[in-house]
C-alpha positions in Angstrom: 5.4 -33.4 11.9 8.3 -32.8 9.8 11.3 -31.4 11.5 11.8 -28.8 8.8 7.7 -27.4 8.3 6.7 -26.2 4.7 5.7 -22.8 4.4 3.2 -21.0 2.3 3.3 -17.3 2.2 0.5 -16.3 -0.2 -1.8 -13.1 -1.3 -5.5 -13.6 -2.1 -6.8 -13.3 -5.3 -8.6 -9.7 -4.6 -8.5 -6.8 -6.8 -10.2 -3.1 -6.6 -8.3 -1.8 -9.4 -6.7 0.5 -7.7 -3.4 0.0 -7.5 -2.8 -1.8 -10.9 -3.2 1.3 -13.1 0.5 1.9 -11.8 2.2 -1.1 -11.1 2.7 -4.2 -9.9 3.8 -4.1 -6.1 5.7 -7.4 -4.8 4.5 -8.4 -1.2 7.3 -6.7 0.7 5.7 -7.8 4.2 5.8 -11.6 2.9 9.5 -11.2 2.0 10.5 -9.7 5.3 8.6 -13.6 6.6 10.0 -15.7 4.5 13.5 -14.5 5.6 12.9 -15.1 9.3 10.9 -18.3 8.4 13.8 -19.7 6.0 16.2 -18.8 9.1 14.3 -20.8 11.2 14.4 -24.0 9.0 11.1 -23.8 7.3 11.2 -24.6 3.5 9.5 -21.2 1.9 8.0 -20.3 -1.0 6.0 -16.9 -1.5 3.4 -17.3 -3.7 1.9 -13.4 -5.1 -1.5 -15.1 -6.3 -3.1 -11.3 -6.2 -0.3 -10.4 -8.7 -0.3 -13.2 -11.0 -4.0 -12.6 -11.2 -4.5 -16.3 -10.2 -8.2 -17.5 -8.8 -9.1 -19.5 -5.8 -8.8 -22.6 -7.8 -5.3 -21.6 -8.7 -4.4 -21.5 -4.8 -5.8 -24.9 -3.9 -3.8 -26.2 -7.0 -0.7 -24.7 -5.8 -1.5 -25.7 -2.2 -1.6 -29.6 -3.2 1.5 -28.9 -5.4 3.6 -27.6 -2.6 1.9 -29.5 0.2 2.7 -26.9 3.0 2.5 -27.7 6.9 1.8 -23.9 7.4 -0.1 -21.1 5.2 -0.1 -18.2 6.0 -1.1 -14.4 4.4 -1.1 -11.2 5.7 -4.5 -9.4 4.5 -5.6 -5.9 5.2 -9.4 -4.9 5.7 -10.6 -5.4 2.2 -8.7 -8.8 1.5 -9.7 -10.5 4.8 -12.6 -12.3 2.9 -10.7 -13.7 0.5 -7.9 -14.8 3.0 -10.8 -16.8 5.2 -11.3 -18.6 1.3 -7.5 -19.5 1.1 -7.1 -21.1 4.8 -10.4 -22.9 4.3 -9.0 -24.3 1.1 -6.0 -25.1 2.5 -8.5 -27.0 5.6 -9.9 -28.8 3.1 -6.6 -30.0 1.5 -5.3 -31.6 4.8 -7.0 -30.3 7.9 -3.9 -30.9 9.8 -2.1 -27.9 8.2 -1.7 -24.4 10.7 -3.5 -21.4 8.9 -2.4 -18.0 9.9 -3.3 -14.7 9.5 -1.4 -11.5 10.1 -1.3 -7.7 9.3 -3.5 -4.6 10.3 -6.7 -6.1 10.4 -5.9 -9.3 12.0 -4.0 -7.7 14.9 -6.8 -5.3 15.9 -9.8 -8.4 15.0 -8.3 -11.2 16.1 -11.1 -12.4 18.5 -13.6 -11.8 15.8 -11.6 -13.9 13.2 -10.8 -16.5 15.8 -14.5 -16.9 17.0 -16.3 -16.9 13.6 -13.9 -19.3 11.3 -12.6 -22.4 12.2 -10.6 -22.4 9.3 -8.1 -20.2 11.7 -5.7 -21.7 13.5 -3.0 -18.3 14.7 -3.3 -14.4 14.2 -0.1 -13.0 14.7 -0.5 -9.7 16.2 1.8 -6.5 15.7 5.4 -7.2 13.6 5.5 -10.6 12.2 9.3 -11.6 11.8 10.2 -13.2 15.3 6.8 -14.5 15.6 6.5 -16.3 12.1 9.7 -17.6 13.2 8.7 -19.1 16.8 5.8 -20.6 14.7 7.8 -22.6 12.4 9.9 -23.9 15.4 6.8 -25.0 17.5 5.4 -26.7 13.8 8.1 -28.6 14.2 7.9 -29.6 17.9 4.6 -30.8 16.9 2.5 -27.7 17.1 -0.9 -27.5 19.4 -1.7 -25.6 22.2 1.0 -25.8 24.0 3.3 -24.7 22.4 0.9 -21.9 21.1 1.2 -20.8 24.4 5.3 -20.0 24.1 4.9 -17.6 21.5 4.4 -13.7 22.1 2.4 -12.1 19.4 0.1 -14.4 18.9 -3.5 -15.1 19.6 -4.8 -18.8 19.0 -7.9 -20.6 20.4 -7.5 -22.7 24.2 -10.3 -25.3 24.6 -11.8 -23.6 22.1 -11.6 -20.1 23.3 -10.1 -17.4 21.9 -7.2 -16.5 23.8 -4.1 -13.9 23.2 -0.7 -14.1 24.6 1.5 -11.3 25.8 2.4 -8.6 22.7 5.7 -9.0 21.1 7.9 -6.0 21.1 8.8 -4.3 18.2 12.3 -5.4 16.7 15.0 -2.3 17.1 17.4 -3.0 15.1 15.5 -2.7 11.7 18.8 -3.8 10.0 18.8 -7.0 11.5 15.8 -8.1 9.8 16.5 -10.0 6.7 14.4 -10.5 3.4 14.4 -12.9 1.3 15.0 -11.0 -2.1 15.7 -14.7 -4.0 12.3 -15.8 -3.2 10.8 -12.8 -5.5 9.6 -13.8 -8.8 11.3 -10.3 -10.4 9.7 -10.9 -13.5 6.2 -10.0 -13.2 7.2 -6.3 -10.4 6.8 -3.2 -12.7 6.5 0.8 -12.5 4.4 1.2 -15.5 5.0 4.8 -15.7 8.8 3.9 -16.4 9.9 2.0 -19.6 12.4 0.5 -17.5 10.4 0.0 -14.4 11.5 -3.1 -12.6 9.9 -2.2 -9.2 11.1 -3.1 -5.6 9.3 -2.0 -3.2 11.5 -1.1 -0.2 11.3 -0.1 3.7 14.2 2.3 5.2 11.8 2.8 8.5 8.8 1.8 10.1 6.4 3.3 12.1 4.2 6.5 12.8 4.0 9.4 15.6 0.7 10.9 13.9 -2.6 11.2 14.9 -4.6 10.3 12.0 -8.1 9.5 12.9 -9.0 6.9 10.1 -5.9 5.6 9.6 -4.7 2.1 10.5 -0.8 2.6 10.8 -0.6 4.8 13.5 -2.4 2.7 16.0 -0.6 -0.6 14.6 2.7 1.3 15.3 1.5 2.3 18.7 2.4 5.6 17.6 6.1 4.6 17.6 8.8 5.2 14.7 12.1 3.6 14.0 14.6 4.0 10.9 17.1 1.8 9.8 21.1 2.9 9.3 21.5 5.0 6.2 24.6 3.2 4.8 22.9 -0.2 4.8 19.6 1.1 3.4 21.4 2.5 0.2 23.7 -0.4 -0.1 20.4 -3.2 -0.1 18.9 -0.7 -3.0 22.6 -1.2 -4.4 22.2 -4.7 -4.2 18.9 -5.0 -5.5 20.1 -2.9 -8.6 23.2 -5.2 -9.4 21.2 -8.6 -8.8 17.6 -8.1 -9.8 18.0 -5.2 -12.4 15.9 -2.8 -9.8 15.3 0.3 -11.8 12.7 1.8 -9.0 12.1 2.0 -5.9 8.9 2.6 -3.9 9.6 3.4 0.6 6.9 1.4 1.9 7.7 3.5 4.7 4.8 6.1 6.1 7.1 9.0 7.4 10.6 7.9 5.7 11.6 11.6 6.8 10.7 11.7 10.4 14.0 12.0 11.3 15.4 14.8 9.6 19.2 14.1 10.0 18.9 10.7 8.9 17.1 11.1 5.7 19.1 14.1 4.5 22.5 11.7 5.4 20.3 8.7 3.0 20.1 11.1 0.1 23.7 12.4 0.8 24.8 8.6 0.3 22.3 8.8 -2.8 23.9 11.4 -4.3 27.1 10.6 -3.7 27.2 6.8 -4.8 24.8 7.7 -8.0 22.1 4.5 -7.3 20.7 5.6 -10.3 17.5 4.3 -8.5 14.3 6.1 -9.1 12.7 7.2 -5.4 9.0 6.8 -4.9 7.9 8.1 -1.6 5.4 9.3 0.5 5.8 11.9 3.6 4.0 14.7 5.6 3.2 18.1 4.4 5.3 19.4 7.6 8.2 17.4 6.8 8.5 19.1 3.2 8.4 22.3 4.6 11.0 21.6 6.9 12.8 20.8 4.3 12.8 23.5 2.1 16.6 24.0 1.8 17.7 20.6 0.9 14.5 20.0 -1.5 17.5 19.9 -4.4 19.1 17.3 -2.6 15.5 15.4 -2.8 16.4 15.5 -6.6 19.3 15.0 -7.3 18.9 11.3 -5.0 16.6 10.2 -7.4 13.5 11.2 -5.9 10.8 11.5 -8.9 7.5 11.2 -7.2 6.1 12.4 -3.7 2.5 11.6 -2.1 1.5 14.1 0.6 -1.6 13.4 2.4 -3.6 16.6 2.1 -7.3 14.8 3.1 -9.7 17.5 2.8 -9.8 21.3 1.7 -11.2 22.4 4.9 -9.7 23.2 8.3 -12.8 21.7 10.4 -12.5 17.8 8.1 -8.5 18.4 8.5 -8.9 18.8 12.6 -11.8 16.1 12.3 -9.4 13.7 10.7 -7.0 14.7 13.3 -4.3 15.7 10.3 -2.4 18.4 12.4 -1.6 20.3 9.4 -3.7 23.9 7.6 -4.8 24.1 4.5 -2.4 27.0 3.9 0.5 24.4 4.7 -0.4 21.9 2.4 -0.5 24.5 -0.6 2.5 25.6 -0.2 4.3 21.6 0.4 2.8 20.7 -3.2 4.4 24.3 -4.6 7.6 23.4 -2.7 7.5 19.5 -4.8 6.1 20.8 -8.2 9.0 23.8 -7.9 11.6 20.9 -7.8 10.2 19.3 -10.9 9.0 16.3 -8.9 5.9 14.4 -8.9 3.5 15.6 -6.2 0.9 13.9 -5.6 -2.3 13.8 -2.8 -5.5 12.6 -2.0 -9.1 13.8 -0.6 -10.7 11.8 2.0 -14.5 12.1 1.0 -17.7 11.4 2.4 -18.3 12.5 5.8 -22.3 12.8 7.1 -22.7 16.4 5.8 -21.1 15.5 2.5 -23.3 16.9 -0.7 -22.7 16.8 -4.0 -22.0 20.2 -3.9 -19.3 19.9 -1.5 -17.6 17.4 -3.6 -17.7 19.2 -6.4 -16.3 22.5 -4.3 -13.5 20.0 -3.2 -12.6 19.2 -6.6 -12.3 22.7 -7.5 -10.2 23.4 -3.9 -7.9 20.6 -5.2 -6.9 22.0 -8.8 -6.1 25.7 -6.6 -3.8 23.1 -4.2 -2.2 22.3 -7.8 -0.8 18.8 -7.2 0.3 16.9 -10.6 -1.8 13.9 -9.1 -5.3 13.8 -6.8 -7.3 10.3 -5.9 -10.5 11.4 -4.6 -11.4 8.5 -1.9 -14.2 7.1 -0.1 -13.4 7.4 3.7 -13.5 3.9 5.1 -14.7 3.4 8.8 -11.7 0.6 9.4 -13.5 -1.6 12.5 -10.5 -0.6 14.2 -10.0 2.9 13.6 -10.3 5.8 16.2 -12.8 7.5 13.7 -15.0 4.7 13.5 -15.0 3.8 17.4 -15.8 7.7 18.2 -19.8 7.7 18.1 -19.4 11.8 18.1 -17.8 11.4 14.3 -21.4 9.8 13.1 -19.7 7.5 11.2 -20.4 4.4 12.6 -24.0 4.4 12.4 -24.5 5.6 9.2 -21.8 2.3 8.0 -24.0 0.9 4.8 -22.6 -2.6 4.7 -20.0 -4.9 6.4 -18.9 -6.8 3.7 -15.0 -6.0 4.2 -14.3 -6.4 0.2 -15.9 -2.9 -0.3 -13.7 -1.4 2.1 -11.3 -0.6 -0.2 -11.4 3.4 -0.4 -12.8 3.3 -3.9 -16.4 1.8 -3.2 -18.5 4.0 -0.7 -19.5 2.2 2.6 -20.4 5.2 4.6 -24.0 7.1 3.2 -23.9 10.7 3.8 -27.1 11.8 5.0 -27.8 13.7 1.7 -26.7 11.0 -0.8 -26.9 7.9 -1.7 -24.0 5.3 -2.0 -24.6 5.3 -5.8 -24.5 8.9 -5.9 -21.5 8.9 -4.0 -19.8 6.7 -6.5 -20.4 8.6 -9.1 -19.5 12.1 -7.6 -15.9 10.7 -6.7 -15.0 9.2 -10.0 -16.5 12.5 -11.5 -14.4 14.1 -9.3 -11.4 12.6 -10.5 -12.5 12.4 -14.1 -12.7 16.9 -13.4 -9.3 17.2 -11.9 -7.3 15.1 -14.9 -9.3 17.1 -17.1 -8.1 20.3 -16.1 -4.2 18.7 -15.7 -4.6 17.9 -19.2 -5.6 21.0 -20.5 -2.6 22.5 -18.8 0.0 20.7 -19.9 1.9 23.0 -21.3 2.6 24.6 -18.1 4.6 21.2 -17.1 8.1 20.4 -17.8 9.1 17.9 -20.9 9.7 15.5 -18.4 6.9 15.5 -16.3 4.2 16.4 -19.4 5.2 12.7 -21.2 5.0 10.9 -16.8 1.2 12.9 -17.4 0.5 11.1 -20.2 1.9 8.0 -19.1 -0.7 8.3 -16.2 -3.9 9.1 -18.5 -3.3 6.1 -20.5 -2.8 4.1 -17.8 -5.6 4.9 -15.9 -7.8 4.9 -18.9 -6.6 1.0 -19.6 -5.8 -0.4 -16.5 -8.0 1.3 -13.5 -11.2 1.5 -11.9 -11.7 5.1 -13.5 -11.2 4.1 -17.1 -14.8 4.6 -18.6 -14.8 8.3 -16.8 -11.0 9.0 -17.7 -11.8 7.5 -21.5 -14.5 10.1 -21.7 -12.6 12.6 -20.8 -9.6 12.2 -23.1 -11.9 12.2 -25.7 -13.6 15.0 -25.3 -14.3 18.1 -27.8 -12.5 20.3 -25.3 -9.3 17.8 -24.7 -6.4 19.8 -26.7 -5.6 17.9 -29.8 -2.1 17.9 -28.5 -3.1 15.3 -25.8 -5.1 13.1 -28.3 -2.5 13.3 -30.2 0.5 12.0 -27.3 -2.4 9.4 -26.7 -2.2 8.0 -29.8 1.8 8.2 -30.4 1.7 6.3 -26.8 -0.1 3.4 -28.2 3.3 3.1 -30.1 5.7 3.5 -28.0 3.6 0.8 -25.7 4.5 -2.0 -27.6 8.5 -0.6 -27.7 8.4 -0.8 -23.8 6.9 -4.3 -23.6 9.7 -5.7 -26.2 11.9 -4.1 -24.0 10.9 -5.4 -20.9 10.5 -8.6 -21.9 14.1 -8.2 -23.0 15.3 -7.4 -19.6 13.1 -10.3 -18.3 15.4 -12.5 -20.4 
């Protein structure tokens, strides 16, 4: 084995269209990897195949291009599939190479992963950094079992048995971490919203303390938060502005604002050294309240978009879901963020066993009275890991309609209510999106200039780039849609084709 191991860091090729309406979202959790891989004397080289919209074939091309001793990919739920594809391609290239797998879903499945594909060498359970690190240095001694056995974090196969080690401890000093910004392929990382958009996405803390009952992050971070020092955060955002042209921003981080004194000191330093960095975020309902008083400050940092997770419209789903918030609460967050003429923005977990197409469509009309400038209306998504699924008094687990992971992706149904179907279920939540734009649009005049022309930007967006474009296209186009929006719709088509000459001027 070579003394200094070649490492691939890759996405899979897998797309729900979710997340492209808006952007393109470099693979932060890779770049974190590569750093601590690169320090350890691997050769790296992330490869964002899920971005370039490159197919299966594409990866085993690149694989026998780069001949890499490890490859490894960090996939959640709904790209696990996919990933099994990549490591069996990259078995079939040179069985000798180390295929690992990482990330939510691998920490919580390894034994399943381990004992149904051979094409699966290591799972690295919980943070990645160290680990991937101690991996590249055992490659290099040779690999195998035993020195499998050295590393904590990991979970590997002993005579054929899937075996774990001891659990690695979570990193606490967040600012010792290092990523490897040089490795990103700038280029192709946009905020389409933003005619200027180069997008980073960014983490300033990590962890959870919540109780959410279908989600992944609070259980992966052992209910445990950490935040990195304010001055360094700013100064990397700094950095990325003055070397890679980083116009915005997105906080990869769950609860950015648990501690209070430490985010109000991050957009202090903000203000103060004028980043002139856009701020995507998302936080708790709680958090905005308790911040009332220094909501300006939120502003005047640079913050332009917030995502509360409101969940439901009804106190029983909210304490179901384990949310620890009210209804009440959540209206008066979204007030607090539309008041400050910034984004707000929420979702509505859908599709419990009582769910009825009545009940949807009662939730849609709930969610234009919460008044938030954005609402996703999402399938609820038994993870195989979640505390929601693993409760049999939730029902959810026995009324799970398939186990093919690709579906569970929060757009395709995978749960059946006991009076629907999956199909009907489908339809109801892109209706229900398809309702709440509809009654945005016909409202824009009560939005500022600013934030009427981001509306706009969205509708197009989501009618050319997203899952929802056939609902959203019909409803733009409808007899009721004010001529006004048609109108902007049609002037956008313009001023499109100005904002890809221009970034394809800033891309050089």
């Amino acid at each position: 084995m070579t003394s200094r191991p070649r490492l691939l860091l890759l996405t899979p090729p897998y797309h729900s269209g979710v997340v492209e309406s808006a952007g393109v979202w470099l693979p932060l959790n890779l770049v974190y990897l590569a750093g601590h891989a690169r320090a350890a004397g691997a050769e790296v080289r992330v490869y964002d195949a899920m971005s370039y919209f490159h197919s299966h074939e594409d990866i085993a091309r690149e694989i026998e291009s780069f001949r890499p001793d490890i490859v490894a990919l960090g996939p959640i739920t709904a790209m696990e599939p996919d990933a099994r594809i990549v490591c069996a391609a990259a078995k079939r290239w040179n069985p000798s190479t180390i295929t690992v797998l990482g990330n939510v879903h691998s920490t919580f499945c390894w034994d399943q992963l381990l004992r149904e594909d051979p094409n699966v060498d290591l799972v690295v359970r919980g943070e990645g950094e160290q680990t991937i690190g101690d991996i590249v240095r055992a490659v290099a001694a040779g690999g195998g079992e035993t020195e499998w056995a050295k590393i904590d974090g990991v979970s590997y196969r002993r005579g054929g048995v899937p075996v774990s080690n001891r659990p690695r401890r979570f990193t606490q000093d967040l600012d010792s971490l290092t990523p490897a910004w040089d490795l990103v392929d700038w280029k192709i990382y946009w905020y389409r919203p933003s005619p200027a958009g180069r997008l980073a996405i960014t983490s300033s803390a990590r962890g959870c303390g919540q109780r959410c009952s279908f989600c992944s992050q609070q259980k992966f971070w052992e209910r445990t938060w950490r935040g990195r020092d304010p001055l360094k955060f700013v100064q990397e955002l700094e950095h990325l502005r003055d070397t890679y042209n980083v116009r915005v921003a997105m906080l990869s981080d769950e609860t950015p604002t648990s501690s209070r004194q430490r985010w109000e000191r991050i957009l202090d330093l903000l203000v103060e050294r004028q980043t002139g960095v856009e701020i995507l975020m998302e936080t708790r309902v709680d958090d905005i309240l308790r911040d009332e008083a220094i909501l300006p400050k939120y502003k005047a940092a640079g913050v332009s978009h917030i995502y509360v997770g409101v969940e439901a419209t009804n106190q029983s789903t909210l304490n179901l879901y384990n949310k620890d918030i009210k209804v009440a609460e959540s209206k008066r967050a979204i007030d607090l963020i539309n008041a400050h003429d910034i984004v707000s923005e929420t979702s509505f977990v859908l599709g419990t066993p009582e769910e009825t197409v009545e009940s949807i469509r009662k939730t849609v009309e709930l969610a234009k009275w919460y008044g938030p400038d954005m609402a996703f209306f999402l399938a609820i998504t038994p993870w195989p890991y979640s505390d929601i699924a693993l409760d049999a008094s939730s029902g959810l687990a026995s009324r799970v309609a398939t186990t093919d992971y690709r579906k569970y992706n929060l757009v395709e149904p995978v749960v059946k209510p006991d009076g629907m179907t999956l199909a009907e279920m489908q339809r109801e939540l892109h209706m229900a999106t398809g309702h709440f734009f509809y009654d945005k649009f016909k409202n824009l005049e009560k939005l500022s200039p600013w934030k009427r022309s981001f509306m706009i930007r969205v509708l197009k967006l989501l009618i050319q780039e997203s899952y929802l474009g056939k609902e959203m296209h019909k409803m733009a186009s409808g007899a009721h849609m004010p001529e006004a929006v048609k109108r902007m719709l049609a002037e956008m088509e313009t001023e499109g084709r100005a904002v890809e000459a221009e970034r394809a001027r800033t891309n050089g």
